[in-house]
C-alpha positions in Angstrom: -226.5 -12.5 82.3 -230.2 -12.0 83.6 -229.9 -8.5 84.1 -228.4 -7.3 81.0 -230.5 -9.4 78.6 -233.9 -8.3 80.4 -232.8 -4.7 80.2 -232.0 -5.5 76.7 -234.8 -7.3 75.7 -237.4 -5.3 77.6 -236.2 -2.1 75.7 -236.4 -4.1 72.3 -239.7 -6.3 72.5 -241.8 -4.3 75.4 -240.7 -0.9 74.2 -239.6 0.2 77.6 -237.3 3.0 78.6 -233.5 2.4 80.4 -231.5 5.4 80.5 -227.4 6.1 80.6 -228.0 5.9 84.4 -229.7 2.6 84.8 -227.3 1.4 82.5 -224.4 2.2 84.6 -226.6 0.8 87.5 -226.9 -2.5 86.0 -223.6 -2.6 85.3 -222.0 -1.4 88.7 -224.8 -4.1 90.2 -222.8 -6.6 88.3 -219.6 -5.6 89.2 -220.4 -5.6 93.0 -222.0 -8.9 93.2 -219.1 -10.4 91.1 -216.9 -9.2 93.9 -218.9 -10.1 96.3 -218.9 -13.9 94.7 -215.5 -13.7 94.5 -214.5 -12.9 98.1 -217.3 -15.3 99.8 -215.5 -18.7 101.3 -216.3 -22.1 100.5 -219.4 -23.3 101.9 -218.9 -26.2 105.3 -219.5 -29.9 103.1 -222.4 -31.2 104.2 -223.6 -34.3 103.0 -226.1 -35.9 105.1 -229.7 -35.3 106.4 -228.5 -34.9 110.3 -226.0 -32.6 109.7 -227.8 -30.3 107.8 -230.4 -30.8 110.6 -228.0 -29.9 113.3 -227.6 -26.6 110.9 -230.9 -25.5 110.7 -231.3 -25.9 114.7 -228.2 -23.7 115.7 -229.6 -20.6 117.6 -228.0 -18.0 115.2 -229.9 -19.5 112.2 -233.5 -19.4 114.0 -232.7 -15.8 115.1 -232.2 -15.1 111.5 -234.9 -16.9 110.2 -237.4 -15.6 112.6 -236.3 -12.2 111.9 -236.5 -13.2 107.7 -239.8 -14.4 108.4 -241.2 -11.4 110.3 -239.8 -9.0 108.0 -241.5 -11.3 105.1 -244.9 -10.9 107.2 -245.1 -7.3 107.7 -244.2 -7.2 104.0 -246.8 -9.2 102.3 -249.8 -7.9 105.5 -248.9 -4.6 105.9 -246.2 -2.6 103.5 -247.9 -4.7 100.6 -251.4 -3.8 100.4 -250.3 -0.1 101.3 -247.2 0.7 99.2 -246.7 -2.2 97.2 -248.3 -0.3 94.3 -246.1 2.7 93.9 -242.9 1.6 95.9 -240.7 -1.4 93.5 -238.7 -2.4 96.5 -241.7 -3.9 98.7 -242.7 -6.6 96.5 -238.9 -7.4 95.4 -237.8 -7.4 99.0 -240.6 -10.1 99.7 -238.9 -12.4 97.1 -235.4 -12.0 98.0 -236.4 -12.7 101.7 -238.1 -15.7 100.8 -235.2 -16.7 98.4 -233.3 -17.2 101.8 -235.5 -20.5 102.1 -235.6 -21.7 99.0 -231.7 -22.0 98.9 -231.6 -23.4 102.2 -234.6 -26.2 101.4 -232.7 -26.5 97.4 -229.9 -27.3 99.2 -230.9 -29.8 102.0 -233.1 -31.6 99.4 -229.9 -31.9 96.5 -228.0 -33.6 100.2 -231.7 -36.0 100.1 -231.8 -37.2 97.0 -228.3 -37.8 96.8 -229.0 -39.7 99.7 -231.5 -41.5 98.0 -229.7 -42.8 95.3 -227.0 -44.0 97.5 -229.8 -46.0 99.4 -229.8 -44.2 102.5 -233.8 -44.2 103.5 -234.3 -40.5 103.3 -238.4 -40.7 102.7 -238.5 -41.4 106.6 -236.5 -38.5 107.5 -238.8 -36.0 108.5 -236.4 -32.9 107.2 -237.2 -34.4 103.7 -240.3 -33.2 103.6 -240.5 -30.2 105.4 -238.0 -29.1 102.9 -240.3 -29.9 99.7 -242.9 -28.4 101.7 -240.8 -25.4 102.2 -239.2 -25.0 99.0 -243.1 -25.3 97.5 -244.5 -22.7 99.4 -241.8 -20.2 98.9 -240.8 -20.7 94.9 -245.1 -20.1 94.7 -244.7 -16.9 97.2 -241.9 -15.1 94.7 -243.5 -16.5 91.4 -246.8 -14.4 92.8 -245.0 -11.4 94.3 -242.4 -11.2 91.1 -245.2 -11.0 88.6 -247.2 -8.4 90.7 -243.9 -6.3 90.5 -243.6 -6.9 86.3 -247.3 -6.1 85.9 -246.6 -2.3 87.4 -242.7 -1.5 86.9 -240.8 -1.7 84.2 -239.5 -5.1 83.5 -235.5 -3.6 83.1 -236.2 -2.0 86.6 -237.4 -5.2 88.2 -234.9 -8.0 87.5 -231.8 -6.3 88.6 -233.2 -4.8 91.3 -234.4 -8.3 92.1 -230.9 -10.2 91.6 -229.0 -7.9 93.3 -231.4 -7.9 96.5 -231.9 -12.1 96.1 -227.9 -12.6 96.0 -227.3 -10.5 99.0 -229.8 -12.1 100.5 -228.6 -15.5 99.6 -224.8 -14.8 100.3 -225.7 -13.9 104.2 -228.0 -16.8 104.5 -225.2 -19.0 103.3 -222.7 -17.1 105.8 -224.9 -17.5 108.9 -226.1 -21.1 108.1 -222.8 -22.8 107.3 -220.5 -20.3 109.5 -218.6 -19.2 106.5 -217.5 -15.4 108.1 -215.4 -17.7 110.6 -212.5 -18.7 107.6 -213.0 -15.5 106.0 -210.0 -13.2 106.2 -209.6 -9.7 106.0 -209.1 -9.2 102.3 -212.6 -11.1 102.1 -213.9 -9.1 104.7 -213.1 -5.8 102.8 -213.8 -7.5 99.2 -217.2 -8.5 100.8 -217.8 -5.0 102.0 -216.6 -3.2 98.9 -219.3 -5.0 96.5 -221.7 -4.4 98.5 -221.4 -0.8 98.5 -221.1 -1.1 94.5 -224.1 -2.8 94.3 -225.9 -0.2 96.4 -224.6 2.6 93.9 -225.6 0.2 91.2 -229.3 0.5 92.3 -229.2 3.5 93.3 -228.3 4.8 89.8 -230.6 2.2 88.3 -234.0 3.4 90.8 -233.3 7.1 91.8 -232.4 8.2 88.0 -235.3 5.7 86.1 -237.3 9.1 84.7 -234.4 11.1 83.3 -234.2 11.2 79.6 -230.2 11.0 79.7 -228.4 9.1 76.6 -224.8 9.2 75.0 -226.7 11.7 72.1 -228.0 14.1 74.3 -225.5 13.8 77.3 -223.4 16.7 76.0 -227.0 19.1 75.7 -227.8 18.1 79.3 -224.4 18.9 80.6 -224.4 22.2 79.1 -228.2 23.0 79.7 -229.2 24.5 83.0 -232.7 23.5 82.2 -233.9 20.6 84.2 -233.8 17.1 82.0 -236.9 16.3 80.5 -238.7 13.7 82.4 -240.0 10.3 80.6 -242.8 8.5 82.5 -244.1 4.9 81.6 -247.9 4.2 80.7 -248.4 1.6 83.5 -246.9 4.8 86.1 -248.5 7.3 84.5 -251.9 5.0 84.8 -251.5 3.8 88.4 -251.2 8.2 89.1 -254.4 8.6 87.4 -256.4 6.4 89.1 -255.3 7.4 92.3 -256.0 10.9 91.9 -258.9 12.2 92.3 -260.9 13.4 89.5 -262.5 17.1 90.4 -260.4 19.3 93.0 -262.9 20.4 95.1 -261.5 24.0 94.7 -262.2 24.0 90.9 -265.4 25.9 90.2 -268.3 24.6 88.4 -270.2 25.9 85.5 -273.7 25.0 85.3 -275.5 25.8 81.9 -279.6 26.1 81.8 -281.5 25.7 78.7 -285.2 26.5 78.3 
């Protein structure tokens, strides 16, 4: 229910703008990760410290965190400083990329401290605390990068952008780590495939569409107008364009009054 009631309350308390569009976008977002939810298998049970160990150490899991945290580097040292300002998807992707270990460290520690209560000496396994260590560094990484992307987009942009990105995310970490595509069968395959498509329409409708002034009132008037729709721009956008743009053309000429 995250992404309805930000949309919702963002419009409300912040006074910002989500049209018929990003409406449809949250809702198809919704829709496809439901499906996608639906059709994933049950995780492998794992329910000590080695096992999950012997996880974490496969070669397919490396190769896909090596290539998470790459991607996560270029992000934050290169796409960040340059685009992070005017493109919503730089900073949100860095979250949803280090969501992938957060899960994995939430759900190696929930296996330790189950472990601890049932007296098994977890504190001298070192995979305890590289996971605290882990999960620490990457909850603070996505706490940062999140509130960069609410202090320039608008909040009902940003969270379901955000879940929809962080789920898919999640749902392939949780495929490659515990081998789940191995009992999936076709109809999972195709459910798995299908909302995933929905949810790229979802944002798509929810990101390409965010300036068009479209609502059940006017929707008949901007079907039958051939005039383009009128275009609605948010203070923080329309502050960032100033600022960037320069203030005098150079082509603009200058008028120089003399008085005596």
């Amino acid at each position: 229910f995250s992404v309805p009631c930000s949309a919702i309350l963002s419009s409300y308390l912040l006074g910002e703008r989500l049209n018929l569009l990003g409406k449809l976008g949250c809702l198809l977002s919704l829709v496809g990760s439901t499906v996608m939810v639906i059709h994933a298998p049950e995780d492998e049970e794992v329910t000590t410290l080695e096992e999950m160990t012997s996880k974490l150490k496969e070669p397919g899991f490396l190769a896909y965190a090596a290539i998470l945290l790459a991607l996560c580097l270029l992000l934050i040292f290169y796409l960040g400083p340059r685009y992070g300002q005017s493109n919503i998807l730089v900073y949100l992707t860095i979250c949803s990329v280090i969501g992938a270990f957060s899960v994995s460290s939430v759900k190696g520690l929930g296996i330790a401290i189950k472990g601890f209560f049932a007296g098994q000496p977890v504190l001298q396994h070192p995979l305890t605390w590289i996971l605290v260590i882990t999960l620490v560094a990457s909850i603070t990484t996505q706490i940062n990068y999140l509130n960069k992307s609410l202090d320039i987009f608008n909040t009902s942009l940003v969270f379901p952008i955000y879940y929809v990105l962080f789920t898919t995310i999640v749902v392939t970490t949780s495929i490659i780590l515990f081998k789940e595509w191995v009992t999936m069968t076709v109809v999972d395959i195709i459910g798995t495939v299908c909302g995933f498509l929905t949810i790229i329409l979802g944002v798509f409708l929810l990101h390409a569409f965010k300036d068009l002034d479209v609502s059940l009132g006017n929707l008949p008037q901007v079907l039958q107008n051939e005039q383009p729709v009128p275009v609605t721009r948010d203070d923080k956008n329309i502050l960032i364009e100033v600022d960037n743009s320069s203030i005098a053309p150079e082509d603009k000429p200058k008028v120089f009054v003399l008085y005596s």
